[in-house]
N, C-alpha and C positions, 0 to 999 in steps of 0.2 A: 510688512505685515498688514499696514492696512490698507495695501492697495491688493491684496491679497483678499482681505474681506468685502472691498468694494467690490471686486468683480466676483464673488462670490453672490453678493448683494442685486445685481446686475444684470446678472445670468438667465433670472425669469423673464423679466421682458424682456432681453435681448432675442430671447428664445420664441415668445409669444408675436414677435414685431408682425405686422401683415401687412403684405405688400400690396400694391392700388396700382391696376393697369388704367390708363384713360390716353385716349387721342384729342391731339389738341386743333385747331384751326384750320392748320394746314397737312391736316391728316397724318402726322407722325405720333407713331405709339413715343410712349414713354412710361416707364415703371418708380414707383416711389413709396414713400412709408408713412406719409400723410394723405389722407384722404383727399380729394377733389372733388368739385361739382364732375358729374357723370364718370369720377373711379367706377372702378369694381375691383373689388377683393380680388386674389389668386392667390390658388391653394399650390404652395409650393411643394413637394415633395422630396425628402430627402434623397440622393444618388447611393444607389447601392454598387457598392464595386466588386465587382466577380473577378475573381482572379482567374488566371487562364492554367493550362496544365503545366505552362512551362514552370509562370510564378511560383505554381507552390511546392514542383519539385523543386526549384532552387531554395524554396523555404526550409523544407525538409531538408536538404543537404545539409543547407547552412546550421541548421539547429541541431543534425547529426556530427557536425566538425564539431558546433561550440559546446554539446556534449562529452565527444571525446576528449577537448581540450580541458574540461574541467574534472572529469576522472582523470585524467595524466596529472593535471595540479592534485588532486587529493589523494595520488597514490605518492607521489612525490613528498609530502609531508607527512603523511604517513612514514615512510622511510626515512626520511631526516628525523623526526620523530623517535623512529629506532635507534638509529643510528647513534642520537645525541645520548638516550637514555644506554646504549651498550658502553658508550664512550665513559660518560658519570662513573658504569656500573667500575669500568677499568682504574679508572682514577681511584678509587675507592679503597679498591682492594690494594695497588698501589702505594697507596696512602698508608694503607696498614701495615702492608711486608716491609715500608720501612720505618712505618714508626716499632715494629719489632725486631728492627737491626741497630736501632737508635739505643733502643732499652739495655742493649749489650746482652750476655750470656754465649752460651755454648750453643752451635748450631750443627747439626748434621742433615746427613741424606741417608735413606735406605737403599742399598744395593740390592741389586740380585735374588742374591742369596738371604736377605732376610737381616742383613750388618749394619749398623750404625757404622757407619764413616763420618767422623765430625770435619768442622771446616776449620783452619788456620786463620788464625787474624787478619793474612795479605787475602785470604777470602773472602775472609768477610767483607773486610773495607772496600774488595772490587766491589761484590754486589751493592754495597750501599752507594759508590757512585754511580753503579749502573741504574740503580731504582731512582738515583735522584734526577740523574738525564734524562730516563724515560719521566719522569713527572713533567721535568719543566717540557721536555717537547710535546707530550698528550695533553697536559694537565693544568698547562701557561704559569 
């Protein structure tokens, strides 16, 4: 952190520094950031960089994959999302057909025709081990 602040601290005059051209004795330029007998300032200019057509269609591609890539991710959880909420809704219900084979009583089905057909005890008992199968395999 606080060498975070230091170069935070740092950053105007690093920014402001100005550079001193001067030739020396035996006629060689040379550049520096302290002043000299007969420097002269130079004004630096910052490089501007043009991309070319290829660059930025590769930019745009790339940023059209890594777009696609992150809708596939949010359609993906989205779906798991579903998926896990349909899953709960199953356990639920699950959960209840047998805690209402647990309670005991008389159980039927309507036929057809509009008839209570009740169930025998060896039916009931299947269904209650089939409800509890399916739990432990959906429902852990």
């Amino acid at each position: 952190m606080r060498s975070f602040v230091l170069c935070i601290l740092l950053l105007p005059s690093i920014a402001s520094a100005e550079i001193y051209r001067w030739t020396d004795a035996n006629g060689q330029v040379h550049f520096g950031e302290a002043p000299r007998a007969g420097a002269v300032p130079v004004e630096v200019k910052p490089q501007v960089v043009q991309q070319d057509a290829a660059a930025a269609e590769r930019q745009q591609r790339s940023e059209r994959f890594f777009q696609a890539r992150r809708e596939e991710q949010q359609q993906a959880a989205e779906k798991n999302q579903e998926l896990r909420a349909k899953s709960a809704q199953e356990c639920q219900q699950l959960r209840e057909q047998y805690a209402q084979l647990a309670q005991g009583g008389t159980f039927y089905k309507v036929d057809a025709q509009g008839e209570r057909q009740y169930y025998d005890e060896a039916k009931v008992d299947s269904a209650r081990s089939r409800l509890k199968e399916r739990l432990a395999q959906r429902c852990n």
